[in-house]
N, C-alpha and C positions, 0 to 999 in steps of 0.2 A: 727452804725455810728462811726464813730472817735472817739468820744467823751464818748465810752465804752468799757467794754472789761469784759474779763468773769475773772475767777479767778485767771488767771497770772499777774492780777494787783499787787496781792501779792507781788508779786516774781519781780520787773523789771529787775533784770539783769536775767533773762530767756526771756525777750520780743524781743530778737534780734531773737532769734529759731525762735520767732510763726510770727516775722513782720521784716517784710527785710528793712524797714526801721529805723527802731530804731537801728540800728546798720548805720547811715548815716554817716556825717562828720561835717553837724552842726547843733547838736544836742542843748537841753534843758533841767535841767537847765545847768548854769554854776555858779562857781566862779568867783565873777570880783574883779578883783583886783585893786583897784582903784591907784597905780601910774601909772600902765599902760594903763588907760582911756586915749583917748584921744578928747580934749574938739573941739565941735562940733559949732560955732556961729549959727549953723541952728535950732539948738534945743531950739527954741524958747518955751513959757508957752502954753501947749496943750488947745485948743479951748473946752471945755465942752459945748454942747448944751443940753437941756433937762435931765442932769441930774439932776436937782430938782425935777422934775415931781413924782409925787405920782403913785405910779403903785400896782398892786396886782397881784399875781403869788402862782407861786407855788414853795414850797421847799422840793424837794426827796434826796432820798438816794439811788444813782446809785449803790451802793454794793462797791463802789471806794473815796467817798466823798459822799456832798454835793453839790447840786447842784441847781441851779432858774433861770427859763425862763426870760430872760428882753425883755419889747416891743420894738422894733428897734425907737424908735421916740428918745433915746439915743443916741449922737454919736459925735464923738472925729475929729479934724480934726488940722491942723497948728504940730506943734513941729515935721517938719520933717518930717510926714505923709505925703506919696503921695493920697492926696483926702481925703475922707470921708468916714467915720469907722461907720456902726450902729452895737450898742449893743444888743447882744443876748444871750448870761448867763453868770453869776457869779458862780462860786465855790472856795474850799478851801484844803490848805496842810497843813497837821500839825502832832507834834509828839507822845508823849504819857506824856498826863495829863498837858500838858505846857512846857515838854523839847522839845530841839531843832527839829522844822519841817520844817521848810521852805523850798522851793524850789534852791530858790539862796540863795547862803550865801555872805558877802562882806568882803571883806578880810580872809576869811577863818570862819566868824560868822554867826553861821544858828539861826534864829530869831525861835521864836515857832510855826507861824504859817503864810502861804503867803494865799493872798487873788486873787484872777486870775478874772479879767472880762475881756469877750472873744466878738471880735468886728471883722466882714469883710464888707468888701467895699462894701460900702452902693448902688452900683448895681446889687450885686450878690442876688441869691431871697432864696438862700441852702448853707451851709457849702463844703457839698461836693464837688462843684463847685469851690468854695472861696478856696479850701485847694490846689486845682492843681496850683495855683495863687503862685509864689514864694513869693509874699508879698500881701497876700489874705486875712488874718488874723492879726489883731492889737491884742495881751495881754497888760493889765496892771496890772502887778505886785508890789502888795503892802504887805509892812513888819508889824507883830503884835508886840508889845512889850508888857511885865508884867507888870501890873499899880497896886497901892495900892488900885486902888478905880475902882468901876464897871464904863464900858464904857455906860450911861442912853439909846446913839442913838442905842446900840447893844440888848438891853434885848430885844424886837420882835420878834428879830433872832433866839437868843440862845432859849428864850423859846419855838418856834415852834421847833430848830432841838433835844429837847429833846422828841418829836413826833413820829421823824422818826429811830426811830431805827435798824429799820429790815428792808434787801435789800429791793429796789422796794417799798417800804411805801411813802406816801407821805400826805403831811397837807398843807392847803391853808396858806399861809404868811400875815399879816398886812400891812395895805398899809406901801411902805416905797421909799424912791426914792436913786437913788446912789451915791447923795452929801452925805447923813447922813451915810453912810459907810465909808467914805474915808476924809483924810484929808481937810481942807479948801484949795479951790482955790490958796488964797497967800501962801501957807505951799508945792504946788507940781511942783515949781517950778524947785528944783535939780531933776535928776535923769537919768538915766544909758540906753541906746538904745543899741542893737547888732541884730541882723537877727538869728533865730533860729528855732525851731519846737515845738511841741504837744511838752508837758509831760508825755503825754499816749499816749497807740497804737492807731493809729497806725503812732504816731511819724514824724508825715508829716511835713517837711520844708519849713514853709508858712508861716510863724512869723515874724513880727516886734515888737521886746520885748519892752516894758518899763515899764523899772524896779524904781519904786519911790523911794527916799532917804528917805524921812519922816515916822516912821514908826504910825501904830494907835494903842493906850492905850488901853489895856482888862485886866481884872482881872484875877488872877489865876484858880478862879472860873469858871468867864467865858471860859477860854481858854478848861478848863479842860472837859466842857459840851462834846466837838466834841469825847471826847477820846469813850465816852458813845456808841457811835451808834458802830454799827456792820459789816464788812463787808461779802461777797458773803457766806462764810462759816458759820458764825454767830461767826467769832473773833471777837476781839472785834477792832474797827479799830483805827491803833494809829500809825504811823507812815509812811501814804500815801502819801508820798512823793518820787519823785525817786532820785536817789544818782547825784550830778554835773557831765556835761559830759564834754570831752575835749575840748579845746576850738579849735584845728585844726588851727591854725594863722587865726580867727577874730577878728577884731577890736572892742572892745565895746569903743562907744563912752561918752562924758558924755558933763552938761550942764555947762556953762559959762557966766559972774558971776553967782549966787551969789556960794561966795567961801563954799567950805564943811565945815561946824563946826566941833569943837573938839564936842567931846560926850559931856564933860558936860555942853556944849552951849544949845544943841540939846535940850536936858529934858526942857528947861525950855520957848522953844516955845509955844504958844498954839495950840492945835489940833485942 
């Protein structure tokens, strides 16, 4: 499927030889540069339905990240969405031990680690379907930051993906639902829209990105668990993330009020 690829994950700038897409025009991630954002009144606060709901899944190790099924009874709708998005997995990017991983960087700062849950139009019944769709596939893209203190909503996680270390492994997950992942409602209200593709092969242009301002608290510790698993070869996986592509003159937009904080506004929000 799309959503894997064999050991050129390694390597992305070789993915353009093996997929004729990944070599597109608007591609993923990028840099946003946020004076050239420009602000959008339609980007209103995205409708979350059923992300509270307790679910129980599974979490693998595609040989590329981490990865877990979500039941579609999830799904995002309003901020500029044309309809309605069900949620159908989460996974993650990141670098080695807590250094810089993230997918997007903002202003040129790559956070340690991006959170991706991957949503299509809630009358497609298959991805593969959903990807031929220029805007077929909802991401939302969320920033980690280093905290002093362990994140309590994340130990279920980290402790299961200490589990899966070796490709193709996989461990039953604790019930968990996809509020307690991601910042609070009032808290995701900023953030960053542009049209884009897959981060992996095979890199299809069927994305409506939204990328969140808010980032979410983990400890060094925690961060560092991801570094632990393995990928296809049995390295050790640590910097699965592919490099920002050109932006090609797209517009990313962004949201309006409330205004962006200085940083050190930001820190002392609650999560």
């Amino acid at each position: 499927s799309q959503f894997t690829c064999d050991h050129q994950c390694n390597a992305p700038e070789k993915w353009d030889h093996a997929f004729k897409e990944c070599a597109g025009k608007y591609q993923s991630p990028i840099n946003i540069v946020t004076r050239k954002t420009l602000k959008d009144e339609r980007l209103t606060p995205i409708k979350f339905k059923n992300y509270q709901q307790i679910f129980r899944s599974t979490i693998k190790n595609n040989g590329h990240s981490v990865q877990v099924g979500v039941p579609h009874l999830s799904t995002i709708s309003g901020g500029g969405l044309q309809g309605i998005y069900k949620a159908v997995q989460f996974h993650l990017h990141w670098g080695n031990n807590g250094g810089p991983g993230s997918e997007h960087t903002i202003d040129g700062e790559q956070y340690p680690m991006e959170l991706h849950i991957v949503h299509m139009k809630s009358h497609y019944t298959d991805l593969t379907t959903a990807l031929r769709d220029p805007e077929g596939i909802a991401v939302l893209g969320f920033f980690y930051e280093k905290s002093n203190s362990a994140n309590r909503k994340y130990e279920a996680i980290i402790n299961t993906v200490r589990n899966v270390k070796a490709t193709n492994s996989n461990t039953s997950l604790p019930a968990i639902s996809l509020a307690q992942l991601i910042p609070s409602e009032q808290n995701l209200t900023s953030y960053y829209r542009y049209k884009g593709s897959l981060t992996t092969p095979g890199c299809a242009e069927a994305v409506v990105w939204t990328v969140f301002e808010k980032p979410i608290p983990l400890s060094m510790d925690q961060l560092g668990a991801f570094s632990d698993l393995q990928f296809h070869d049995g390295k050790q996986m640590m910097g699965n993330f592919r490099p920002v592509q050109p932006l090609n003159g797209r517009q990313v937009y962004c949201t309006s009020p409330p205004p962006f904080l200085p940083l050190s506004l930001k820190n002392q929000k609650a999560y």
